[in-house]
C-alpha positions as CSV (number, residue, x, y, z in Angstrom):
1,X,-168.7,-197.2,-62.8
2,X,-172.1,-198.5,-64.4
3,X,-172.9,-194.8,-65.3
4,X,-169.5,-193.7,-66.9
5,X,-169.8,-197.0,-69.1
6,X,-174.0,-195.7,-69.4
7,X,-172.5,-191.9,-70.6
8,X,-169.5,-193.0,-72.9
9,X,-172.4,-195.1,-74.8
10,X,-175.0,-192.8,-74.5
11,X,-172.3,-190.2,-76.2
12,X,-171.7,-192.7,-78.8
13,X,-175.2,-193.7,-79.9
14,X,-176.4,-189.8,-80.2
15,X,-173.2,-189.1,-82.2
16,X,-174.5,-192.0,-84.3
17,X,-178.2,-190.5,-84.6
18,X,-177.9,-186.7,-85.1
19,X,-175.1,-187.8,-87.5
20,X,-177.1,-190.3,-89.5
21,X,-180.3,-189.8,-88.0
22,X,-180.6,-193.1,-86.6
23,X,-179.2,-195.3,-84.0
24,X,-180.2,-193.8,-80.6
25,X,-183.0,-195.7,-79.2
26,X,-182.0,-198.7,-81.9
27,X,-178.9,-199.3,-80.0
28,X,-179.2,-198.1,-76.6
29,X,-182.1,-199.3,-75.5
30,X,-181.0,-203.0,-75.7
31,X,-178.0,-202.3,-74.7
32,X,-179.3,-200.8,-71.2
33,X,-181.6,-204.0,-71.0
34,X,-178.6,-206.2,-71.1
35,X,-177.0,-203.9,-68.8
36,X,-179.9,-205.0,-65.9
37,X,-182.4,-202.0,-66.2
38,X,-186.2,-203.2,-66.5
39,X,-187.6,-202.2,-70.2
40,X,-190.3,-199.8,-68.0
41,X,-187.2,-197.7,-66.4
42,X,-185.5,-197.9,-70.4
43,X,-188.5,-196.7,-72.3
44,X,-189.5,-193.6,-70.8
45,X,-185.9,-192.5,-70.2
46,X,-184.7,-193.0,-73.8
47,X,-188.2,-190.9,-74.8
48,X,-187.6,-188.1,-72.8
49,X,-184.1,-187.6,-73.4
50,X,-184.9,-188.0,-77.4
51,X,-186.8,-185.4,-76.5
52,X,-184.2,-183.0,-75.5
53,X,-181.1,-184.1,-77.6
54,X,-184.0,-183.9,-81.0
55,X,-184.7,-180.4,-80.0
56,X,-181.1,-180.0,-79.3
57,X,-180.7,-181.3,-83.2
58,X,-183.2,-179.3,-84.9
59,X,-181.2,-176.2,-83.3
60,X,-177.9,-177.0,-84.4
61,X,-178.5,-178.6,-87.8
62,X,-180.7,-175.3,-88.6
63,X,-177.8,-172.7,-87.6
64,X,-175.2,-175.4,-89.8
65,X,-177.7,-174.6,-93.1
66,X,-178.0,-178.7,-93.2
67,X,-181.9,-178.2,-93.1
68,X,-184.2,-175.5,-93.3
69,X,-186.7,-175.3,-90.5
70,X,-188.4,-171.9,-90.9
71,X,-192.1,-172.3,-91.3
72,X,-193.2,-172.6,-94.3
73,X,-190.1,-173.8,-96.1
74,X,-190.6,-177.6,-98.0
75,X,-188.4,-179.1,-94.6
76,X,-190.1,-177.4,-92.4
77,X,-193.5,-179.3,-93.9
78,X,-192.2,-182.3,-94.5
79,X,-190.7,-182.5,-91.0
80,X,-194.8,-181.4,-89.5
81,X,-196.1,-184.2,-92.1
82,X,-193.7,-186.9,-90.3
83,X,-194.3,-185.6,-86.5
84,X,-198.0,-185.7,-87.3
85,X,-198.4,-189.2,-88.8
86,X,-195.5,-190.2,-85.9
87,X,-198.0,-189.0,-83.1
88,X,-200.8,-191.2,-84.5
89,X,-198.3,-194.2,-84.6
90,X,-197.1,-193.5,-80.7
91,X,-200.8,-193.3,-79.8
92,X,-201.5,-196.8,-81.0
93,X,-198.4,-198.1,-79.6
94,X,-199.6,-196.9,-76.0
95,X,-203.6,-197.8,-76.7
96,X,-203.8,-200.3,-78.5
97,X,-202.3,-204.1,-78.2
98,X,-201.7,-205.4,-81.9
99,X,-201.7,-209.5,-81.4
100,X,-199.1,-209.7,-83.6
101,X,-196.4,-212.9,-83.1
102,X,-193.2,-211.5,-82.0
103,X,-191.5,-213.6,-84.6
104,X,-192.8,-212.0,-87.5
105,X,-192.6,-208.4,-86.3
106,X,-189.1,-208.6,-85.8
107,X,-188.8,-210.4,-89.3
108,X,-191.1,-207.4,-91.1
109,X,-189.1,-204.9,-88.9
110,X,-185.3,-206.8,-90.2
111,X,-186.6,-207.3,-93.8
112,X,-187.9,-203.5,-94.1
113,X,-185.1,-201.7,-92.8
114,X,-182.6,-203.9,-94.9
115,X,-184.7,-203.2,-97.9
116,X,-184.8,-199.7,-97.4
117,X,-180.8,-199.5,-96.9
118,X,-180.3,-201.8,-100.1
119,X,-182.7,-198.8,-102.0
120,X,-180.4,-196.2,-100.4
121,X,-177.0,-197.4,-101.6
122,X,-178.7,-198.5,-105.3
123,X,-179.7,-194.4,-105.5
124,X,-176.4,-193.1,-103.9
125,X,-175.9,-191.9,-107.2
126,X,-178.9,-191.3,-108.6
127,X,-180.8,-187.4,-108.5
128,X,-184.3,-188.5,-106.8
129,X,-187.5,-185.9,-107.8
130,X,-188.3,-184.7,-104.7
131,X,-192.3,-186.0,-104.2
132,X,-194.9,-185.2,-102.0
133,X,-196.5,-188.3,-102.6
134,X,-194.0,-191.0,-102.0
135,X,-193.1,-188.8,-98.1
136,X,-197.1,-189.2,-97.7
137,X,-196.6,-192.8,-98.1
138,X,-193.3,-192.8,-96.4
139,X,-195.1,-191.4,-93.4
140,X,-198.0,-193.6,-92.9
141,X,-195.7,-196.7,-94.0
142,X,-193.6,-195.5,-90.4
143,X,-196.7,-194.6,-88.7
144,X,-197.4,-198.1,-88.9
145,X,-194.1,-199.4,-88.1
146,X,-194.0,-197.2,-84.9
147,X,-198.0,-198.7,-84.2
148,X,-197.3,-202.1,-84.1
149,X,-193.5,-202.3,-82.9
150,X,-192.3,-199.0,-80.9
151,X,-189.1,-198.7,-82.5
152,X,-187.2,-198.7,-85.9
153,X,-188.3,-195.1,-86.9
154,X,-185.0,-193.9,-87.4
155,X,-184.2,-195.7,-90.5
156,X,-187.3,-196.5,-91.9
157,X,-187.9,-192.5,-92.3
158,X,-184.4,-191.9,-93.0
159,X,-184.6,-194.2,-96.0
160,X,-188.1,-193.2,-96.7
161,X,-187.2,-189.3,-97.4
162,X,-183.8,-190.1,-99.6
163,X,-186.3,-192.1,-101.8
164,X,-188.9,-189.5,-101.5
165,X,-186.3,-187.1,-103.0
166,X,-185.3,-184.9,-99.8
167,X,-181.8,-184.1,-99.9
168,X,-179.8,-186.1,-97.1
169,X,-178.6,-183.3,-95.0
170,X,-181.6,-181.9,-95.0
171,X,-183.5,-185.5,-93.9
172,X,-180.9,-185.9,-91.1
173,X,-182.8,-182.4,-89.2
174,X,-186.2,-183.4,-90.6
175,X,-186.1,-186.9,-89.0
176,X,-185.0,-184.8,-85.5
177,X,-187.6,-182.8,-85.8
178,X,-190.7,-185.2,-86.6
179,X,-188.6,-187.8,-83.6
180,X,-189.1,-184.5,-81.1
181,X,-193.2,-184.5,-81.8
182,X,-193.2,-188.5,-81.0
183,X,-191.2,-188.0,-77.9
184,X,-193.0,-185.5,-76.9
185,X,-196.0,-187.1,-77.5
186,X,-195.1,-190.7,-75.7
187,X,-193.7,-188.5,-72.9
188,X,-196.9,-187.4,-71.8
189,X,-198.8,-190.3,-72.3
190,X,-196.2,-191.7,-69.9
191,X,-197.1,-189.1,-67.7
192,X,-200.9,-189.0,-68.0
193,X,-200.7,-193.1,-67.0
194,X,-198.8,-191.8,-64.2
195,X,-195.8,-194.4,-65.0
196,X,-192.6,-193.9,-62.8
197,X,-190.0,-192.3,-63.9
198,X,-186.3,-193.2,-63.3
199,X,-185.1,-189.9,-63.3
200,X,-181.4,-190.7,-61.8
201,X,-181.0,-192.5,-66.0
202,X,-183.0,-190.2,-67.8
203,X,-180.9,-187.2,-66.7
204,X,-177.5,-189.4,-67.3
205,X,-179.6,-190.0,-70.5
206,X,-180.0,-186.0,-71.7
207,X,-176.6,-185.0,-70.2
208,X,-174.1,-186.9,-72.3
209,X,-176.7,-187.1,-75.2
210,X,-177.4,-183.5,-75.4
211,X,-173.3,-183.2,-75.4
212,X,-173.0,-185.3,-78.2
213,X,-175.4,-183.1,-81.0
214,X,-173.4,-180.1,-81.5
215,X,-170.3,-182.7,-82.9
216,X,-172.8,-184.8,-85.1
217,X,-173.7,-181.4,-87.1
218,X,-170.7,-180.5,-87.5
219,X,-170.0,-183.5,-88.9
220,X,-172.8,-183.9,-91.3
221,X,-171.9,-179.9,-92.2
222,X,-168.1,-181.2,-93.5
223,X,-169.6,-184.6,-94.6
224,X,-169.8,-185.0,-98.4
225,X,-173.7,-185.7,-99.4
226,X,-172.8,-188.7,-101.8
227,X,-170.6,-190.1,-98.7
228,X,-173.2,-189.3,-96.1
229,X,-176.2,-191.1,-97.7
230,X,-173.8,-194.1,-98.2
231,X,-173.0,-194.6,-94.5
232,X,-176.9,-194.3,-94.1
233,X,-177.8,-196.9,-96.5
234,X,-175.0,-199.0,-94.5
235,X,-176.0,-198.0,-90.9
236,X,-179.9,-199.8,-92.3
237,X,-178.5,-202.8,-93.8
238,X,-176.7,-203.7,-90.5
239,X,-179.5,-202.7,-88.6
240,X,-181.5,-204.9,-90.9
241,X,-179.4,-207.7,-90.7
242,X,-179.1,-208.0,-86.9
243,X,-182.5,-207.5,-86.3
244,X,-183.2,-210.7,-88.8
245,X,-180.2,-212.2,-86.6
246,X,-182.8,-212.1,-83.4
247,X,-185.1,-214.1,-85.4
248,X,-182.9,-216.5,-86.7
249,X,-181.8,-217.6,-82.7
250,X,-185.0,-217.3,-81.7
């Protein structure tokens, strides 16, 4: 019974992040904590099955014509630029402990990702120049945010391309496709530190996930631009909000 309940939400939350290109990891690794698992069996299991279901994303959101993944096109780069600067945030995470108070991360984390959703919804509207620039910036700004917390990557470089100019269809596949280079990357470091893997979850994990990607594009496919970027700019403010919510019980 504990692993229906485990796929229907594991369904759910990779509908939520292929769609929007945020939410998986954001809401099920609590979720599985609360559930009983220890945050060593949840870690590794949501990265590896990332893995597949962000592969699995990049695949179907290419073939929809949401983004354009052949080398050399402007997605395909931006998407390397992200995965690159990603990999050196997930290598900090692992290497290096950042004494940083709990309290205030979790504060930085709920302020950024509110102010970032705030952004999106004030330029629903609004034509954005695409620039290289601000995704350079965009890219170490999450690099960092990935360093020092682990998490929240979603829709800080969701948020980070719209302002940065790329077109929200096409930042949905981009953000799969720089998320696949980070899980790959934290998958092997897992590996290499030869930490146990609870493979009984992680293949629940990638079944019910991987099921979920092929509906999400065809969703975003039908989904009016204007309409999608608004439930983004949403999806961050809540996110934002309940993460300041921790703080404020804590």
């Amino acid at each position: 019974m504990t692993y229906l309940i485990i796929a229907g939400i594991t369904f759910l939350s990779e509908y939520l992040d292929s769609g929007l290109g945020m939410g998986y990891g954001t809401a099920l690794a609590p979720i599985l904590i609360l559930m009983g698992f220890d945050p060593v069996q949840v870690v590794p299991a949501v990265l590896i099955s990332q893995l597949f279901t962000d592969i699995a994303a990049c695949i179907s959101h290419h073939k929809m014509f949401n983004v354009d993944l052949k080398p050399g096109s402007q997605d395909f780069k931006a998407a390397s630029l992200l995965g690159l600067m990603s990999v050196i945030g997930v290598v900090i995470a692992v290497f290096v402990a950042v004494k940083i108070p709990k309290k205030i991360l979790t504060l930085y984390i709920g302020l950024l990702v509110a102010s970032m959703g705030a952004l999106v919804l004030y330029t629903t509207n609004r034509p954005m120049k695409f620039s290289w620039k601000k995704l350079m910036g965009i890219s170490l700004l999450a690099s960092f945010n990935k360093g020092i917390s682990g998490g929240g990557y979603g829709p800080l470089v969701m948020g980070g391309q719209m302002l940065s100019g790329v077109h929200v269809k096409s930042a949905v596949g981009i953000t799969a496709f720089a998320e696949a280079i980070t899980c790959l990357a934290g998958f092997l470091i897992y590996i290499i530190t030869g930490k146990a893997i609870d493979w009984k979850l992680t293949l629940t994990l990638i079944i019910f996930a991987t099921g979920a990607v092929p509906v999400a594009a065809m969703t975003v496919k039908h989904a009016p631009s204007a309409s999608l970027k608004r439930y983004v700019g949403i999806m961050m403010l809540l996110l934002g909000f309940l993460t300041l919510t921790k703080v404020a019980g804590s």
